[in-house]
N, C-alpha and C positions, 0 to 999 in steps of 0.2 A: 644256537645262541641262548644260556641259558641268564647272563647279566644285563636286565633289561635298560639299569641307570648306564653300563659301561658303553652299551651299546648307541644310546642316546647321547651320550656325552664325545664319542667320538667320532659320529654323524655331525653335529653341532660343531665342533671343529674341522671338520673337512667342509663342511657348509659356509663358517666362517674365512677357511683358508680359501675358498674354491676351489678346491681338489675335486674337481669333480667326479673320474672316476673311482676313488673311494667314497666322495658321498651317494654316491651312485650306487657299490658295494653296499654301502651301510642300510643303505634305505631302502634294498632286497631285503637283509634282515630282520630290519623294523616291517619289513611289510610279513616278511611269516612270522615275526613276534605279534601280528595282529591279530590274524586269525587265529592263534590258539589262548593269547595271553593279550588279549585286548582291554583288561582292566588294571593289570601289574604294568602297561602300557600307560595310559592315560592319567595312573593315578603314580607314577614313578615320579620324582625331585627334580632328574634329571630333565623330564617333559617340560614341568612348570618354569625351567632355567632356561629354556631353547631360544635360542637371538631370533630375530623376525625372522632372515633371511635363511634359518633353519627350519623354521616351524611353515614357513611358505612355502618351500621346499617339499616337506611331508606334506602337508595339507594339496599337494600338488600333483600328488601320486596316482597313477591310478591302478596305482599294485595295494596302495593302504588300502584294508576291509576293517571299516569302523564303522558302524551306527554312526548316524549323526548327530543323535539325540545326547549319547554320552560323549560325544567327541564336543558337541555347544557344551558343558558343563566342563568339560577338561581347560577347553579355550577359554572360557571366563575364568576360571582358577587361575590359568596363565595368564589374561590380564591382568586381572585385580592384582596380581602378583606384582606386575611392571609398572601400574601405574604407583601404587606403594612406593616400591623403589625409585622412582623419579620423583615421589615428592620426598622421602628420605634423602635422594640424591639434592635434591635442591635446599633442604632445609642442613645440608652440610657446602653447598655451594659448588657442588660437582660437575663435570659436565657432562650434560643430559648424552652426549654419545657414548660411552663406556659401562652404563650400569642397566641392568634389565632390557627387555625387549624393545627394540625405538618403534617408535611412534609410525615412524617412514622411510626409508632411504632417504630420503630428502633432509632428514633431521639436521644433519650437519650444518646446512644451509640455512638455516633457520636464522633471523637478528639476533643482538643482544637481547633487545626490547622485548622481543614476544617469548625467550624460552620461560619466563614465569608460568605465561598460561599455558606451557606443554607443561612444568612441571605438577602444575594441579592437573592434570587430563585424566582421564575417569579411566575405567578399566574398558568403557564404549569405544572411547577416541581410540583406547593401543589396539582395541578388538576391531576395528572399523575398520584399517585398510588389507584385511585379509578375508573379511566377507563375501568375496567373490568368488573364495576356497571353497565357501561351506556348500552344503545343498540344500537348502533349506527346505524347497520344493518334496522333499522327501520324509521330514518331519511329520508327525502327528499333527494335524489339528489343533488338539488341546494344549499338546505342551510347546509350540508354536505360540498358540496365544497367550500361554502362562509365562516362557520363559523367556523367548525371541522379541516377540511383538513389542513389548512395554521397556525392552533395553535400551532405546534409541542407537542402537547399532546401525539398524537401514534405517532407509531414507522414509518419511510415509506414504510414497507413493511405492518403493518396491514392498514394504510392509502389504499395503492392498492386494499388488497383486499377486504376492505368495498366499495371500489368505481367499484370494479370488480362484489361484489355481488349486489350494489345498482343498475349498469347500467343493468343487470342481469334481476335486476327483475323490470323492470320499462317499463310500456308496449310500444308497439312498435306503433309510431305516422305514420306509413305508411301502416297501414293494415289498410282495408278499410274493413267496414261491410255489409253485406248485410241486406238489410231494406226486 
C-alpha cells in the first residue's frame, strides 16, 4: 500500500460501518504502513480526521509499531483538531455527534444543558477517554514530563505513578563501570 490518506480513510469507514473484517484487513495495512512509513503515517489529513471509534481501533492494535513519543504528538494534533471542530460546530449550532472526533460514545447521551460545556472541551477532554491506549510507561522521562505530565489528560495520581515507574526504571547516572 503505497496511499497512506486512502488507506486511513477507508479503515475509518469500515471502523465507522463496523465491518469488521475489512477494518481488520485495513489495519494489517496500516500496521506495515508503520513500520516502514511511520511519519507519512502520523502526519497524514487523513489520521488527524479519524472518528474515535477508528483511532481506538488503531491505537488498539498490537500489530501498530509506533514510538509513543511521536504517536502522543500525533494524538494531540488529532485532538486539538476535534476539539476546534466542536466549538466551530457549536458556534454554528451543530450537533455535537456528526462533526470531528466525540468526546465518548456516550456523547449521544448527553442533556441539552450540558452539550455547551462538551462544546468548549479542550483537546485533554477529546484525548482523555483513549489514554488507556497509549503507553505511557515507555515514554522518556523528560518528554513525559515536558509533554504528558502538564496536559491534564491523566489523572494526578496516574501522572505519579507513571513518573514513579519512569524514574524507576531509568538507569542510574552514578554507577560507575568497571572497564
Amino acid at each position: 500500500p503505497r496511499d497512506v490518506d486512502q488507506m486511513l480513510r477507508l479503515f475509518d469507514v469500515a471502523c465507522r460501518l463496523g465491518i469488521e473484517r475489512y477494518a481488520g484487513w485495513f489495519l494489517d495495512k496500516l500496521a506495515e504502513l508503520s513500520r516502514v512509513q511511520t511519519s507519512r503515517l502520523l502526519t497524514a489529513d487523513e489520521f488527524s480526521a479519524l472518528h474515535t471509534v477508528s483511532m481506538a481501533t488503531l491505537l488498539g492494535s498490537d500489530e501498530l509499531c509506533i514510538d509513543e513519543e511521536p504517536l502522543w504528538s500525533a494524538l494531540r494534533r488529532w485532538a486539538e483538531l476535534g476539539a476546534s471542530s466542536k466549538c466551530a460546530a457549536s458556534a454554528r449550532g451543530a450537533d455535537i455527534r456528526g462533526e470531528g472526533p466525540e468526546l465518548s460514545p456516550e456523547a449521544a447521551d448527553i442533556p441539552v444543558e450540558r452539550k455547551q460545556d462538551i462544546m468548549s472541551a479542550t483537546w485533554a477532554d477529546v484525548l482523555r477517554p483513549l489514554k488507556r491506549l497509549v503507553r505511557f510507561p515507555v515514554m522518556s522521562l523528560p518528554f513525559f514530563a515536558r509533554e504528558v505530565a502538564p496536559s491534564g489528560v491523566l489523572t494526578r495520581d496516574e501522572t505519579i505513578s507513571i513518573f514513579c515507574h519512569l524514574s524507576s526504571s531509568a538507569p542510574s547516572p552514578c554507577v560507575a563501570t568497571a572497564p
